[in-house]
C-alpha positions in Angstrom: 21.3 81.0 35.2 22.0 80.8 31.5 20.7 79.0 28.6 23.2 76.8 28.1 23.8 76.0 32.1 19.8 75.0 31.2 20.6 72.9 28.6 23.3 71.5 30.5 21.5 70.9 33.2 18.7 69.0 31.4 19.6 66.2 29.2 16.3 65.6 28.1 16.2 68.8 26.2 16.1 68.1 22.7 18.9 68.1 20.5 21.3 67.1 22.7 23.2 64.0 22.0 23.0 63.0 25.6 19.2 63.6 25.6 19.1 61.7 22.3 21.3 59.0 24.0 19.1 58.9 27.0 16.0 59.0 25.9 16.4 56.3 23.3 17.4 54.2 26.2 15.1 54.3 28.1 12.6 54.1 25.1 14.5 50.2 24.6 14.5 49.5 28.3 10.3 50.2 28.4 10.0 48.0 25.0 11.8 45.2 26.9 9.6 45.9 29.7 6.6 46.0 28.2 7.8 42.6 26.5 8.5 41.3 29.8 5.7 42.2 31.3 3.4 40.2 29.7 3.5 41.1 26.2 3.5 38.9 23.3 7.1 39.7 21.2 6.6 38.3 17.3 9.1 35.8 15.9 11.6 36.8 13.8 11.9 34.7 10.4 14.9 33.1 11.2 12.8 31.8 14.5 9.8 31.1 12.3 12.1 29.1 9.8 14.2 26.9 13.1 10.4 26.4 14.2 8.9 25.0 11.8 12.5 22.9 11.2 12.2 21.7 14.3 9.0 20.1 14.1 9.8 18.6 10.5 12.5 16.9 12.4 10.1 15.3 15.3 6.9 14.9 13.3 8.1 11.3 12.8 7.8 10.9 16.2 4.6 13.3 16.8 3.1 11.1 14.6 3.8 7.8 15.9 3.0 8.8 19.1 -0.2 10.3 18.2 -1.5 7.1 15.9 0.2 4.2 18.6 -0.5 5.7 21.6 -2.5 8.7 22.2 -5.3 7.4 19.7 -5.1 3.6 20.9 -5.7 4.7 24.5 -8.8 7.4 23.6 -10.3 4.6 21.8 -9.7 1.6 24.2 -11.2 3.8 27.0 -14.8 4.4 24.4 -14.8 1.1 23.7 -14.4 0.2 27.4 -18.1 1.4 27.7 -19.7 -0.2 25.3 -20.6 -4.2 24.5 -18.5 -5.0 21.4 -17.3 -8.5 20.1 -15.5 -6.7 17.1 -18.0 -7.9 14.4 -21.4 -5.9 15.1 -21.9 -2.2 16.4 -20.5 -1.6 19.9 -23.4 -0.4 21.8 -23.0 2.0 24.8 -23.6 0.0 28.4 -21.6 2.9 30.7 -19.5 1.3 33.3 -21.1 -2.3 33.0 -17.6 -3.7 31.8 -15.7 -2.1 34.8 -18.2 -2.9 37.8 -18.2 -6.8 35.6 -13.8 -6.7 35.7 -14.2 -5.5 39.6 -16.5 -8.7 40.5 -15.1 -11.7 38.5 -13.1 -14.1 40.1 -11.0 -14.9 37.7 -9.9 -11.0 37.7 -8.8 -11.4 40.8 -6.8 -14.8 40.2 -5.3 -12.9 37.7 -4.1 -9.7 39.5 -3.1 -12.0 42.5 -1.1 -14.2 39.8 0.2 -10.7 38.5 1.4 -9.4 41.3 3.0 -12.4 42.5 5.4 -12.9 39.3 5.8 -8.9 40.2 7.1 -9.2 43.7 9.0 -11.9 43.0 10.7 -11.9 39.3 11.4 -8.1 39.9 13.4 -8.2 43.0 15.4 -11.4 42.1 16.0 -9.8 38.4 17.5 -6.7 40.0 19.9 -8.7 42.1 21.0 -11.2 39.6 21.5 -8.0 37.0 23.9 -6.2 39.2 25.6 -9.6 40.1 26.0 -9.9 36.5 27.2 -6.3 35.6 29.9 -6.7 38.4 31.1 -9.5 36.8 31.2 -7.4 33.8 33.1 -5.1 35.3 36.3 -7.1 36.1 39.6 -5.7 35.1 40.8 -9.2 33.3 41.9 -10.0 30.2 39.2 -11.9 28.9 36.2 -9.3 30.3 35.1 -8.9 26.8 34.2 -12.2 26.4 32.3 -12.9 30.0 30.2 -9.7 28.7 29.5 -11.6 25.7 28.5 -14.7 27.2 26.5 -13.8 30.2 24.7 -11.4 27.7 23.7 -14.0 25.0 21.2 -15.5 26.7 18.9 -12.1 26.7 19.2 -12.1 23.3 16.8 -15.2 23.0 13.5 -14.2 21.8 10.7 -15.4 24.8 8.7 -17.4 22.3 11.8 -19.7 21.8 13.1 -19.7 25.3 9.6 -21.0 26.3 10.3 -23.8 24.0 14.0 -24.1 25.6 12.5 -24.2 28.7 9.5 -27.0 28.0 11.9 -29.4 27.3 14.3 -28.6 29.9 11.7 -29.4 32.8 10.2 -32.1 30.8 9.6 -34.6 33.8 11.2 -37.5 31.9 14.0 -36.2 30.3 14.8 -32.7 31.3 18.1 -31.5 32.7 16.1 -30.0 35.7 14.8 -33.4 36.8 18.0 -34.9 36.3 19.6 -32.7 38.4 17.2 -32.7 41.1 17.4 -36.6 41.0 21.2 -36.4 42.0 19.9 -35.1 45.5 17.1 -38.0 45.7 14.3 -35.7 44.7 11.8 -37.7 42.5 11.1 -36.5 39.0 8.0 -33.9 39.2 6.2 -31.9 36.1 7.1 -28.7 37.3 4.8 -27.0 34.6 2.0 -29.5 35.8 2.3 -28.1 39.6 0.1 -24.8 40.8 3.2 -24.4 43.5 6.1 -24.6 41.0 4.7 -23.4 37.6 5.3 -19.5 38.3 8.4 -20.4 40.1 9.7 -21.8 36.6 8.4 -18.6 34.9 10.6 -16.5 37.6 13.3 -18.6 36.6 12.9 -18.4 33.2 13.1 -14.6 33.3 16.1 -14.1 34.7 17.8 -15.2 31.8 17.0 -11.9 30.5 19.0 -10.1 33.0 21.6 -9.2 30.5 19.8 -6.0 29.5 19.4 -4.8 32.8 22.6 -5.4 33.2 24.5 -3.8 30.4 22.9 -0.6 32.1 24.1 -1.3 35.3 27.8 -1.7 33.9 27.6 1.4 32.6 26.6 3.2 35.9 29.3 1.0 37.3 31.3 2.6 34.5 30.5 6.1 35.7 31.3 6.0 39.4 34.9 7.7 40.0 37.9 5.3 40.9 39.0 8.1 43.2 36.2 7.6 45.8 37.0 4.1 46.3 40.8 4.8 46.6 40.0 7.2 49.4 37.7 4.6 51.0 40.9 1.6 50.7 42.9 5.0 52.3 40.4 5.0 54.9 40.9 1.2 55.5 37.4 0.6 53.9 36.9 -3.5 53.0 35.5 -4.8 49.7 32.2 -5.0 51.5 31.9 -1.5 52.9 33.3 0.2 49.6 30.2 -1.5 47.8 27.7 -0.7 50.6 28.4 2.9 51.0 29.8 3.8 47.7 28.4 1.5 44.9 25.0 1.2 45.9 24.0 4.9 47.1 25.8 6.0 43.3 23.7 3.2 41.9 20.3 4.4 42.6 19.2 6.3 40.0 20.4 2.9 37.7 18.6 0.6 40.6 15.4 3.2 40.2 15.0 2.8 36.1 15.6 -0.7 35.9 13.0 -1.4 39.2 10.5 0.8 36.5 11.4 -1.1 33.3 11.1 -4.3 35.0 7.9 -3.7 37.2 6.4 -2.5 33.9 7.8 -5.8 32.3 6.3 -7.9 34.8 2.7 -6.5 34.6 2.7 -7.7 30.9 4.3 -11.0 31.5 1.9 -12.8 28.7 4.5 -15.1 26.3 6.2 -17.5 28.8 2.2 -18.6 30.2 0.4 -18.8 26.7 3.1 -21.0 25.1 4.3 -23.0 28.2 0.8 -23.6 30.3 -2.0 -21.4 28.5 -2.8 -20.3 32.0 -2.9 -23.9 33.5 -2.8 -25.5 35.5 -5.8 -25.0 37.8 -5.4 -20.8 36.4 -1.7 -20.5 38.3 -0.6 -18.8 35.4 -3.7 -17.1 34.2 -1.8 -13.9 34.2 -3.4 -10.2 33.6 -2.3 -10.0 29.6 -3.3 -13.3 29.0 -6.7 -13.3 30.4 -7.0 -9.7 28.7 -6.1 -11.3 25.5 -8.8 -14.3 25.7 -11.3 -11.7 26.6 -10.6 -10.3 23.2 -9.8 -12.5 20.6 -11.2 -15.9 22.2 -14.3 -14.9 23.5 -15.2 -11.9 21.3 -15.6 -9.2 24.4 -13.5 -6.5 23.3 -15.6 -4.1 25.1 -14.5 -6.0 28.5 -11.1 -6.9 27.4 -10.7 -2.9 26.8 -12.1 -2.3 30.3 -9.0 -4.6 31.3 -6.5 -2.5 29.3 -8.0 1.1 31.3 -7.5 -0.7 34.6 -4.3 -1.7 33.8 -2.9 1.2 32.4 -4.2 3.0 35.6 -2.7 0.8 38.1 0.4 1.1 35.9 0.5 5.2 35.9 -0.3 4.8 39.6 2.5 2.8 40.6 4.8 4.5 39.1 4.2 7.6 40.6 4.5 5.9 43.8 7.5 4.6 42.9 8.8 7.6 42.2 7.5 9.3 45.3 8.9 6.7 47.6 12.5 7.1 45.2 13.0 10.3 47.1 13.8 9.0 49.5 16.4 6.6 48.3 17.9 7.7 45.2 21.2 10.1 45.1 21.6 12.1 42.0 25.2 13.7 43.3 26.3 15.2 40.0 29.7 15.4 41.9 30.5 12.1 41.8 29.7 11.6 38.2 
């Protein structure tokens, strides 16, 4: 066997440009290995300079959330522990406030009241919000202006559609009572009743389905023709085509207004201050607005912060359970979009 039959035989001698070729190889493929492995690689410049680019870009928003939101909530939750009426120093009591929220009654007429507006305004929001986003969706001539008008009304501010709404359930001269007086019913002070003064609140609030909506329309928007011409093919009726095809492609629109509302609804605070101040007999002594008496009417910021914790909590807890229970209901089917 000859020299060159060795050489030949073995690329890894030096010198040879397929050793050279080779070996520098595999030298790369056990840098990228090593890299892989669990090594730290350096960033180039140009990565160092789109870095630090990138963060100029969001520190708007790093800093907003940081000073409205991260340091809010850190400092609610100290505060939460200690006695503190906002004028002296807050001095540390532990968990007093919490075990004090946990046993007083008007707590609990609260979070009843809460809750109630919840499982009521929520629901009938969601409905009326897609009834109105279908009528959106027409194919007619004048569809731009039914968006217009059946949006407008979300557009009030609450403050001044509480007004709006004193005078039209005034018992003397409101529309309400005037209606209600064509059927024989006698006139009643609706806001003066413990039975009908949330029921006018849940009233009130679906005037603001417009937003909700304008989102619906737009997944209405995004749901192929196509499928329901293969479902009139199929001899599917009006009925069946929204059951099987505009609701299940709906869900993930149904899903984020049910989270925007529910959240909506746990800080329901305008409509009660300027319309009842919680009256009458504490029927609309909802969570915010007992919160916000706690606070800045009787001076317990300490407890009022303890109310803020909880409610944040419960909020954070229910809508993970919403979205657990979403699983089970929601279609994401990219193919349809």
């Amino acid at each position: 066997m000859s020299a060159s039959d060795g050489v030949a035989a073995d690329p890894t001698v030096t010198g040879s440009p397929g050793a050279r070729s080779a070996g520098e190889s595999r030298g790369r493929t056990g840098s990228q290995a090593t890299t892989a492995g669990g090594g730290k690689r350096k960033l180039t410049l140009r990565e160092k300079r789109n870095l630090r680019n990138g963060l100029l870009f969001i520190s708007p928003w790093i800093i907003g959330v940081a000073v409205f939101v991260i340091y809010p909530l850190v400092y609610s939750f100290v505060i939460s522990l200690t006695q503190y009426s906002g004028m002296q120093t807050p001095t540390f009591i532990g968990l007093q406030n919490y075990i004090s929220a946990f046993q007083d009654p008007l707590v609990h007429t609260a979070v009843y009241n809460t809750v109630y507006y919840m499982f009521l305004a929520v629901p009938i929001g969601l409905v009326v919000a897609l009834l109105l986003a279908l009528a959106m969706n027409r194919n007619v001539r004048e569809v731009a202006l039914y968006r217009t008008l059946l949006y407008l009304p979300s557009l009030i501010p609450m403050f001044a559609m509480s007004f709006i709404f004193i005078v039209f359930v005034n018992p003397q001269f409101g529309i309400v009572n005037q209606f209600l007086g064509l059927f024989g019913m006698p006139d009643t002070n609706l806001l003066g009743e413990p039975r009908y003064a949330k029921i006018v609140m849940i009233v009130m609030a679906q005037l603001g389905a417009g937003n909700a909506a304008l989102i619906y329309l737009a997944g209405l928007r995004n749901i192929p023709e196509t499928l329901y011409e293969a479902a009139r093919i199929d001899g599917a009726g009006k009925f069946r085509q929204f059951m099987s095809i505009t609701i299940p492609l709906l869900t993930p629109t149904i899903l984020f207004n049910l989270i925007t509302g529910v959240s909506g609804a746990m800080m329901v605070f305008t409509e009660a201050y300027i319309m009842t101040n919680g009256g009458p007999d504490n029927s609309t002594l909802f969570y915010m607005l007992y919160l916000y008496r706690n606070a800045f009417s009787y001076g317990q910021l300490g407890f009022a912060s303890a109310l803020a914790v909880l409610l944040f909590l419960f909020g954070m807890v229910l809508a993970g359970l919403i979205y657990w229970l979403s699983r089970r209901f929601v279609n994401y089917d990219v193919s349809a979009g």
